[in-house]
N, C-alpha and C positions, 0 to 999 in steps of 0.2 A: 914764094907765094904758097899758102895755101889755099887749098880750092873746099870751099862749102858750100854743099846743094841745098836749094832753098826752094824747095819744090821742082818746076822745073828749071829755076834757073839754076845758076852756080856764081857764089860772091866769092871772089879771090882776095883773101885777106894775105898784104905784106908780113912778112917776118918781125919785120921791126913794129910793128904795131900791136906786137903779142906782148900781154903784158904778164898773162900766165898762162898754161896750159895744169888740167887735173883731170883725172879720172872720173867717172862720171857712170858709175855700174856701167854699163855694156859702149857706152859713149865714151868718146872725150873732149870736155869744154874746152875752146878755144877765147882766150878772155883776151878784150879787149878793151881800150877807153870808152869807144862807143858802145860793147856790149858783150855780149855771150851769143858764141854759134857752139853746135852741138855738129860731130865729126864723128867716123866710124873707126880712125887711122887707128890703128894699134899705136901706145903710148913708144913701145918699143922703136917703132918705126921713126915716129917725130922726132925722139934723142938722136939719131945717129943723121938724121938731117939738118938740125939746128945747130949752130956755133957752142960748141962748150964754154969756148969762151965769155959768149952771151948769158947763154941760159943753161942754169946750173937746175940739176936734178936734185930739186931739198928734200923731195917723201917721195917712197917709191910709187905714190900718184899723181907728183904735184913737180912741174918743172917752171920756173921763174925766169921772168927777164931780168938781168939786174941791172937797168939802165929804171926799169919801174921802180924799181926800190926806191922808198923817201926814209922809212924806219925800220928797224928789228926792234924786235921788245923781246927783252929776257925773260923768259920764267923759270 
């Protein structure tokens, strides 16, 4: 789970419901189906928490579920 403070509360977003994390200057978005929360975690910290196996690190700001994946497009 991750935990994002939402004033004073705190929404614990599942793992599996990440469908991407990215950088975000001093934040990092945590993307969801239902949405975007904004988190302070160093991007660093997230990788070595989340399954490799799951979620593959594709830009050095941008980490993917690949269970979310429907397409790649070449360019």
């Amino acid at each position: 789970m991750i935990p994002v403070p939402h004033g004073r509360d705190v929404q614990l977003i599942t793992v599996e419901d990440i469908c991407y994390v990215r950088a975000d200057n001093k934040y990092i978005a945590v993307v969801t189906a239902d949405g975007e929360s904004l988190i302070t975690t160093p991007l660093k910290e997230l990788v070595e928490r989340l399954d490799p196996a799951v979620f593959w690190q594709i830009h050095r700001g941008v980490i993917v579920n690949v269970n979310a994946i429907k397409s790649v497009r070449r360019t």
